[in-house]
Structures are given as C-alpha cells and as structure tokens.
C-alpha positions as MATLAB code, in Angstrom:
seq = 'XXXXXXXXXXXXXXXXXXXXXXXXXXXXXXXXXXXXXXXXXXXXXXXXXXXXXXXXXXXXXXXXXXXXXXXXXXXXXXXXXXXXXXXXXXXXXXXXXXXXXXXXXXXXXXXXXXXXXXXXXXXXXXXXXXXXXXXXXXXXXXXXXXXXXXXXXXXXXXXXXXXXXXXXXXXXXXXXXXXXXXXXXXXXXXXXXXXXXXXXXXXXXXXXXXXXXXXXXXXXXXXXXXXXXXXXXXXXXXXXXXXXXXXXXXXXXXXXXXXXXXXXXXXXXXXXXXXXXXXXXXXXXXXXXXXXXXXXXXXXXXXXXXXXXXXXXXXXXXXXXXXXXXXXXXXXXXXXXXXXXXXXXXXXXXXXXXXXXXXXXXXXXXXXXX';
ca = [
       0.000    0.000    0.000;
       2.538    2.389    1.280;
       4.634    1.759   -2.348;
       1.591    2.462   -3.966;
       1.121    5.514   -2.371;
       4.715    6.712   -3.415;
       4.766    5.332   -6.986;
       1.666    7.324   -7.943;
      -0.311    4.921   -8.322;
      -3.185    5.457   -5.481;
      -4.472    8.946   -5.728;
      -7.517   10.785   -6.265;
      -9.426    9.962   -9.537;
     -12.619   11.295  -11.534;
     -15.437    8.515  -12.990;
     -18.396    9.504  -14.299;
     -18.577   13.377  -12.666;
     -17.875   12.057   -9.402;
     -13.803   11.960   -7.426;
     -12.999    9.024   -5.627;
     -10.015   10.085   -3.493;
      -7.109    7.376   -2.543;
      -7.940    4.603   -5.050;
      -6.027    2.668   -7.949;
      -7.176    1.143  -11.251;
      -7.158   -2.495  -11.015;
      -5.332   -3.166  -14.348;
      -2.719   -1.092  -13.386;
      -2.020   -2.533  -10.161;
      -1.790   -5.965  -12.148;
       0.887   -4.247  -14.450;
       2.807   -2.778  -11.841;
       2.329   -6.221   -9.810;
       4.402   -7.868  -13.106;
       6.823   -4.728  -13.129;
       7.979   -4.799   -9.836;
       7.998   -8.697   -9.437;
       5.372   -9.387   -6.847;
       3.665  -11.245   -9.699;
       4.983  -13.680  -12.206;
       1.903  -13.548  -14.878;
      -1.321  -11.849  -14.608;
      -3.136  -14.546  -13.093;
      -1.293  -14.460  -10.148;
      -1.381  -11.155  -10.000;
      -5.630  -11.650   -9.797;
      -5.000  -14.396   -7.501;
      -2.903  -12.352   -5.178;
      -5.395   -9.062   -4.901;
      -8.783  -11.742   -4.566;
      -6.997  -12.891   -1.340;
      -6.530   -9.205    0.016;
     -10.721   -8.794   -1.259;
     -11.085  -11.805    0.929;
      -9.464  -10.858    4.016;
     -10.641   -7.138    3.845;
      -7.758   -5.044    3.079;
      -8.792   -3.933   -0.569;
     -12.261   -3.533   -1.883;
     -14.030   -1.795   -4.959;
     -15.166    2.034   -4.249;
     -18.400    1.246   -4.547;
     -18.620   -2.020   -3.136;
     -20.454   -3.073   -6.431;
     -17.896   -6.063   -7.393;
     -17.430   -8.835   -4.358;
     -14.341  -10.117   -6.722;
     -11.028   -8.149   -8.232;
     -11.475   -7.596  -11.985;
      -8.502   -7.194  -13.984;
     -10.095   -4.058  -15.452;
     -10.564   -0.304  -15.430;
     -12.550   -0.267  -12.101;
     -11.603    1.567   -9.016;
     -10.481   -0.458   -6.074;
      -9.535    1.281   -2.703;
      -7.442   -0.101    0.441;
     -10.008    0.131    3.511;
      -6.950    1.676    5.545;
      -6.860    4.690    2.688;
     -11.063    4.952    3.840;
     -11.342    3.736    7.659;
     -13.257    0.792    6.371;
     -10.609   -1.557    7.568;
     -12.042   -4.060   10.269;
      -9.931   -3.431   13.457;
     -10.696   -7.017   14.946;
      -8.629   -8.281   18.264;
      -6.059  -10.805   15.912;
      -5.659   -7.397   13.963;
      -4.976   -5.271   17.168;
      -2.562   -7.638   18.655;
      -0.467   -7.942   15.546;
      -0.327   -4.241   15.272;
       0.610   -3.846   18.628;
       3.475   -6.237   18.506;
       4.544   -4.340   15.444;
       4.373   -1.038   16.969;
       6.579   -2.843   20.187;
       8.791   -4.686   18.177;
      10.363   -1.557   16.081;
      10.488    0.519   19.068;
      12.937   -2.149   20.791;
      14.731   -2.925   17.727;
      15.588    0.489   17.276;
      16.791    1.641   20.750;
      19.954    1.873   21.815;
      20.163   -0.159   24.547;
      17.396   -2.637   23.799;
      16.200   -4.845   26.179;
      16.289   -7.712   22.922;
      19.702   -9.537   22.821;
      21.306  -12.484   22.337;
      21.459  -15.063   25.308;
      21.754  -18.974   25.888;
      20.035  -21.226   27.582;
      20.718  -24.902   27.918;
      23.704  -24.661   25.368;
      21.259  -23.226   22.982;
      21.405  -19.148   21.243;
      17.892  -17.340   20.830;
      17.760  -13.872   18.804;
      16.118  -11.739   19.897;
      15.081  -12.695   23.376;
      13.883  -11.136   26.676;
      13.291  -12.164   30.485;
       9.947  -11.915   30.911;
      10.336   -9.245   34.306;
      12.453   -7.710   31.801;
      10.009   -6.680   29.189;
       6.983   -6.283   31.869;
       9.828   -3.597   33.450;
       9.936   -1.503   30.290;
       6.260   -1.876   29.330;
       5.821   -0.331   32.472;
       8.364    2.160   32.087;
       7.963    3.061   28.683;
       3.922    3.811   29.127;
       3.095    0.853   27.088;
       1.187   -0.489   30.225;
      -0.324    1.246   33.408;
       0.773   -1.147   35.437;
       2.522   -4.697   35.959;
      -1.052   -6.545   35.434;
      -2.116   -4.737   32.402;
       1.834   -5.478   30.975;
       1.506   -9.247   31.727;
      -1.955   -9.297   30.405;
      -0.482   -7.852   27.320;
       2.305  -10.646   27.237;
      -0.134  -13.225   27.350;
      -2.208  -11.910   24.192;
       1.465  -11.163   21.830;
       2.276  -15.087   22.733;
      -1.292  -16.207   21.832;
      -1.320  -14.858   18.875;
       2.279  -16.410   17.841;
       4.077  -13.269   18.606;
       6.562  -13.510   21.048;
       6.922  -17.492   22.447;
       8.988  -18.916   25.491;
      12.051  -19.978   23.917;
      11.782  -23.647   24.740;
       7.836  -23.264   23.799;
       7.289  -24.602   27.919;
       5.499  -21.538   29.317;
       2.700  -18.930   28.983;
       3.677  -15.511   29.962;
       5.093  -14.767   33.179;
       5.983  -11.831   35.303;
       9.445  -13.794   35.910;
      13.372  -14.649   35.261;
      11.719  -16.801   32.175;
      12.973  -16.056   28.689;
      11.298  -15.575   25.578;
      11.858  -14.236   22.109;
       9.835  -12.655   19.520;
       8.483  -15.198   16.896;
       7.953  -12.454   14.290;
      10.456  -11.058   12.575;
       8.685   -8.065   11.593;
      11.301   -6.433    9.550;
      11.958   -9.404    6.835;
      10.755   -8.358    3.648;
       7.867  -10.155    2.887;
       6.680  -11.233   -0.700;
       3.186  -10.704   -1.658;
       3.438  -14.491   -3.318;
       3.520  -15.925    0.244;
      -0.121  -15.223    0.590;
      -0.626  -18.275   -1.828;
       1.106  -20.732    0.061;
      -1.190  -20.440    3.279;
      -3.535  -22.586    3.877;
      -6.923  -21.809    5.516;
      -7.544  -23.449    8.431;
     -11.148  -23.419    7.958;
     -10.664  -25.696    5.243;
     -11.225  -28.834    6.925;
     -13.979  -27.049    9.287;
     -17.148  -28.694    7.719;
     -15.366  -32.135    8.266;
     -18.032  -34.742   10.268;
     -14.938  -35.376   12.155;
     -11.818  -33.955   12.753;
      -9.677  -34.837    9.796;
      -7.456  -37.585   11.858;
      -9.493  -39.896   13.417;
      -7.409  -41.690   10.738;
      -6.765  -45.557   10.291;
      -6.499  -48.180    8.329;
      -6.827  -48.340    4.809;
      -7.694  -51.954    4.482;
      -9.694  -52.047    8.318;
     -10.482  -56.032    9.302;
     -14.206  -56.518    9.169;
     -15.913  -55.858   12.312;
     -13.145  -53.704   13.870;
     -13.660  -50.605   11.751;
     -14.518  -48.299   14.735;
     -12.418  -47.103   17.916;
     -13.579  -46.162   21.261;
     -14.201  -42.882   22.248;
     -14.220  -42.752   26.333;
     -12.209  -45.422   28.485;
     -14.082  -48.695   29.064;
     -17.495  -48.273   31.018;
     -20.886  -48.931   30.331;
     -21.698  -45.277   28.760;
     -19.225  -46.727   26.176;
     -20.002  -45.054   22.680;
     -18.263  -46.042   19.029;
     -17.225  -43.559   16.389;
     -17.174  -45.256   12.872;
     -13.378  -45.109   11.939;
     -12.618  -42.199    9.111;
     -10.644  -42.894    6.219;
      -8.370  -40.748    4.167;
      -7.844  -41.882    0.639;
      -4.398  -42.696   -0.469;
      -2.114  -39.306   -0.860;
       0.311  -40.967   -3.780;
      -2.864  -41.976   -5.830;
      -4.384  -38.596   -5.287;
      -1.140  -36.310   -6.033;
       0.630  -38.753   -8.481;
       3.969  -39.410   -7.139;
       5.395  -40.901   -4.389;
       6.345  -38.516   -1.885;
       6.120  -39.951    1.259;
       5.280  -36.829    2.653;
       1.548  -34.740    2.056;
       2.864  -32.293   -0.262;
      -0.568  -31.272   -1.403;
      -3.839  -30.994    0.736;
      -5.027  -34.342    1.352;
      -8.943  -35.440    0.466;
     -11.188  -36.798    2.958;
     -12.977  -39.923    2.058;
     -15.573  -40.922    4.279;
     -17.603  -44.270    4.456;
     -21.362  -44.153    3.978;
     -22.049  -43.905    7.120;
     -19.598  -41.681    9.833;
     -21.515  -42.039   12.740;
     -19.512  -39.523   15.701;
     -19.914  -38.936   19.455;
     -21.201  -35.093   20.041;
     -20.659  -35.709   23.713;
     -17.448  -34.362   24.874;
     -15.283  -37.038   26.602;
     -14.529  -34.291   29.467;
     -16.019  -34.622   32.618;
     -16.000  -30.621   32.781;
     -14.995  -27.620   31.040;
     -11.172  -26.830   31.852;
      -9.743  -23.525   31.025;
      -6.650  -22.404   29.494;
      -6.263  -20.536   33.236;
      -6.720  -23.600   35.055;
      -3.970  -25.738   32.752;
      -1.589  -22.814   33.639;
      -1.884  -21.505   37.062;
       1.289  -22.665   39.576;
       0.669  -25.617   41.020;
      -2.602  -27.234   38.980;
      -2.904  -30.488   39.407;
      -1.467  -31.818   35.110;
       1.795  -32.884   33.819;
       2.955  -31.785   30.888;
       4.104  -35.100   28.165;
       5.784  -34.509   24.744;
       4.696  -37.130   22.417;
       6.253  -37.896   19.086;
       4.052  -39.684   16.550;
       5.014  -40.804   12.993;
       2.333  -41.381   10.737;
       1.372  -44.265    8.700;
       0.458  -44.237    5.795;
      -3.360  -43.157    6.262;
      -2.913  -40.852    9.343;
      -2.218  -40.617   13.267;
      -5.611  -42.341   14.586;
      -6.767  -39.812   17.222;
      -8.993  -37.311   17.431;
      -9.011  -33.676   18.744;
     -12.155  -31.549   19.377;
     -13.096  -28.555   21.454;
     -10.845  -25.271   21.544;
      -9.281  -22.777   24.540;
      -7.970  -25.485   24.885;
      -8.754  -28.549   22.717;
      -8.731  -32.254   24.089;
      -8.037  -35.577   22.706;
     -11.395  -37.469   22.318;
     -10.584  -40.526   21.060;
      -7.828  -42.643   20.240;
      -7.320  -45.607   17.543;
      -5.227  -48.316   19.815;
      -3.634  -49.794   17.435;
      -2.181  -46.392   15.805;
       0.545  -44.255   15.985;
      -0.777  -42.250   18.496;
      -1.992  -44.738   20.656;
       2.040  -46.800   20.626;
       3.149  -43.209   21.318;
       1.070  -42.535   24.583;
      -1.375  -40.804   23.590;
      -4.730  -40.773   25.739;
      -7.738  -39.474   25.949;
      -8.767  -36.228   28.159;
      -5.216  -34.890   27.040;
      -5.235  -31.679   26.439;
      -3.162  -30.249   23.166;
      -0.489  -27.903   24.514;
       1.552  -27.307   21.262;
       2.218  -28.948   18.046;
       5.485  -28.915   16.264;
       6.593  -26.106   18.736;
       3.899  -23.919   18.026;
       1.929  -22.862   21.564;
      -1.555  -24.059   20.845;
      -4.204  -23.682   24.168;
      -5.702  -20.678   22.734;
      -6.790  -22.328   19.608;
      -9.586  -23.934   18.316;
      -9.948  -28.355   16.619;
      -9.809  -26.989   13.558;
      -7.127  -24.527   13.425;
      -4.970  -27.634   15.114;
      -6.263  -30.001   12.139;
      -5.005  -27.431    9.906;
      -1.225  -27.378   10.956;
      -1.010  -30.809   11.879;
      -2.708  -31.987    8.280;
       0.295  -29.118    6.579;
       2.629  -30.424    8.527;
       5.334  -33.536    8.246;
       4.746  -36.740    9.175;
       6.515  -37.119   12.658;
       4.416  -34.923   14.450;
       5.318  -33.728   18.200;
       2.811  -32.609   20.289;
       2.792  -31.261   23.596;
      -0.504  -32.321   25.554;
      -1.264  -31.655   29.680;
      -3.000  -34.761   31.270;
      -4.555  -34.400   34.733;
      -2.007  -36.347   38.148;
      -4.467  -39.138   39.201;
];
C-alpha cells in the first residue's frame, strides 16, 4: 500500500462526474504487480489481490464487485477509507509491530542475544524484563495490564517462550519474539497459506485416521475409556495421498482429500467430565503434567482425534495407531504442536497445521495427576 502511495499509483481519480479520493485502477495494479515482481503472470497477480478482497484489506469504491477484476474499475485499500475491520487478531499484531520496532531500534534494547541450555535465541527477553519496560515506557499502566499484554502477543504467535514450555510470566523466564517483523515479505507468500477453515465442515476432525484396508468388524475405535456409557465412532478414512497427487512422496505435499464411508456415525458428547480452562492448565501448582509425544504417521494418518478449543482435548484414540504406541490418551489436552503454543486455539485450526505439517508430528498435551 505504502509503495503504492509513493509510486503514484493510489491517488484521487474522476469517474463519471464524481472523485474518488485514494484509489487505484485495477489493471494497473496488475501491471505494476508484473513490473515490480510481486507477480509472475497476470493470473497471479488476480489471484494475489482476490486474497486481500477476501481478508478485507482492498475492496471496490463502490462495493459493487465482491471479486477483483482485472479491469478499469476503481479499487480502494479500507486503511486509505477507515473501512478496515480493526478485529482483536488485527490489534494484537499491530501492537506487537508497533513494540517490536520501538525495541529494535533503541539503543540499549532490552532484545539480545542469550543462551540457555547450550542453545542461542535472537532476539530474546526475560519476561520481568520486558513487563519492566512496558511499564516504564507507558506501554502499560501497570505490571497486570503489561503481563496481560504478554499473554495476548504469545497467543497470537508473537513472542513465544524460547523452549515453547510456558505462557507468559511476570518472571526470570525467557522468551523471544516469533515475528520477525522487519523481513521483507513477498506478496506471493499469501498463496502458500492454507486456511484453516478448510477442513472445518469435516463430520470429524480430519485424523481420526486408520487403516486403509480395516479387518471386518473392527472398523470403529472407542471414544471414552471402558465403562458402560461406552459409545463407538465409525473409523474415518483418508484416501491414499500418492494416488491422489501422483507421485510418491512420502510426505503430504498437497492438501489431502477426505474420504468418508457411507455412514460416519460420531460422538457429540465431549469425553470431558468438565470444562477446563486455558487458566486452570496454567496456574502454579494445577494439578497436570505436561508429556511430549512424538508420533510418525502411517500411511493413512495418526488415529486420534481432537475436538473442542481454549484449549482442545483428545477425544478418542485408535489403539492400534501411531498415536496410541506413542502414549497418547484421551482427556489430554493439546499444549503445542510442532513447537507452536496451541491452548488458545480452536480443533480446527490444530487439524489445519497438523494436516500441513510432516509426518513425525510432536505434540505437547497436559493430562490431569491421578
């Protein structure tokens, strides 16, 4: 936007006796996309500005067009008109921006190098550390309001504890920001992410996976521990990745296709005996150990499944699957997954990076002391 703005290309234009201030002719963005090398052909370049219509940032002056035309219409950012949607993920991300460069660029920043179990971190902090200069700096009233503040930048993947083992504390912890909000970003990146809704309208969450060839009569898995209110989920199949994509990567390069059987019967009740909060996982002294569990999947999945959100559980796991031989249970709940802090997120956010991610997958999950 901001190149835009000082290449001439957003400004104040005149259609059909009335000015539209601050907007940009969609064909020319496309050529200048080309020019400048954000683009490789013009279809990207459509592909690219539909994904900024989608997530709000540009729209068409008159809201007429839901979709960007590579034409002579008028397009506008919503920044350059106040139409932008300030939500909280927005808000956070700003904020950490606005925190980040004003570190970065002091003299004596509190963000250095340091070590910890043999191991360098850029770019770290002790937590009383940066709650000091929040303070200090007017960034926070007071030493609440500055942890509170930590706590939102690490749930939304800004800053993270270096070893990925703690929430935000006022403490001798360290921590680093996960952003690096100064790398120069490409606009082509926006085409590699993958929405995590995309596996939301899933009967099941996408790995309550097992068995491609399942023996008659053993096609389902428990959901609870054995009791009389036992209840069966029909077992989920995901068709074979190679035969999909074509080659034989062992490893999902491409977004895998559910296949489900006729009939996917599942188990609405949650296998929690109450609701647990993220709070109550966290606070000094709660009664849950925390297990990393590494789990290499076959060739059809992990065989467990993961529901809820803030913070999700495991509700039932395949016994003879990966998960299962790597101790896996259920009433776990997910702390992170390949390093990533997860409590604050919902089932099917987690589907999405585990189904993106490789193979082995390490999780993180909090189980209650009996």
């Amino acid at each position: 936007r901001l190149r835009l703005h000082d290449g001439k290309l957003i400004k104040d234009r005149r259609y059909h006796l009335r000015t539209y201030p601050n907007c940009f002719v969609a064909k020319e963005l496309t050529d200048w996309l080309i020019d400048h090398k954000e683009a490789p052909d013009r279809e990207t370049g459509i592909r690219l500005m539909q994904k900024l219509m989608d997530h709000y940032i540009i729209h068409h002056v008159c809201d007429e067009h839901s979709d960007y035309k590579d034409a002579k219409l008028l397009y506008r950012f919503r920044k350059d008109d106040g139409t932008f949607p300030l939500s909280k993920d927005v808000k956070v991300f700003m904020r950490g921006q606005s925190l980040y460069e004003k570190l970065v660029s002091m003299e004596e920043s509190i963000l250095k190098v340091r070590e910890e179990n043999s191991v360098k971190y850029q770019r770290t902090f002790l937590g009383s550390e940066m709650i000091d200069w929040l303070v200090q700096e007017g960034e926070a009233e007071n030493r609440k309001e500055a942890v509170e503040l930590g706590r939102a930048l690490l749930e939304h993947g800004i800053i993270q504890h270096v070893s990925n083992r703690h929430h935000f504390f006022d403490s001798d912890s360290l921590y680093q920001f996960w952003i690096n909000f100064r790398r120069r970003r490409r606009l082509t990146e926006l085409l590699n992410e993958n929405s995590s809704r995309a596996l939301s309208e899933s009967p099941d969450s996408p790995f309550c996976l097992r068995k491609l060839n399942p023996d008659p009569g053993n096609t389902s898995f428990l959901s609870v521990q054995t009791n009389k209110e036992i209840k069966i989920i029909s077992a989920v199949r995901r068709s074979s990745i190679t035969s999909l994509a074509g080659n034989s990567n062992p490893y999902f390069s491409t977004t895998p296709m559910l296949v489900f059987p006729p009939v996917a019967e599942c188990n609405p009740k949650s296998v929690l005996k109450r609701p647990v909060t993220n709070e109550e996982l966290l606070s000094p002294g709660a009664p849950y150990i925390k297990k990393t569990l590494t789990i290499v999947g076959d060739a059809v999945g992990w065989g467990f499944v993961v529901r809820g959100g803030r913070p999700c559980h495991i509700q039932a796991v395949d016994p003879g699957g990966p998960a299962a031989a790597a101790g896996m249970k259920v009433c776990q709940f997910v702390f992170s997954v390949n390093g990533m802090y997860v409590l604050h997120l919902d089932y099917q956010t987690i589907s999405s990076l585990i189904m993106t991610g490789p193979r082995t997958l390490v999780m993180e999950v909090m189980e209650a002391v009996e």
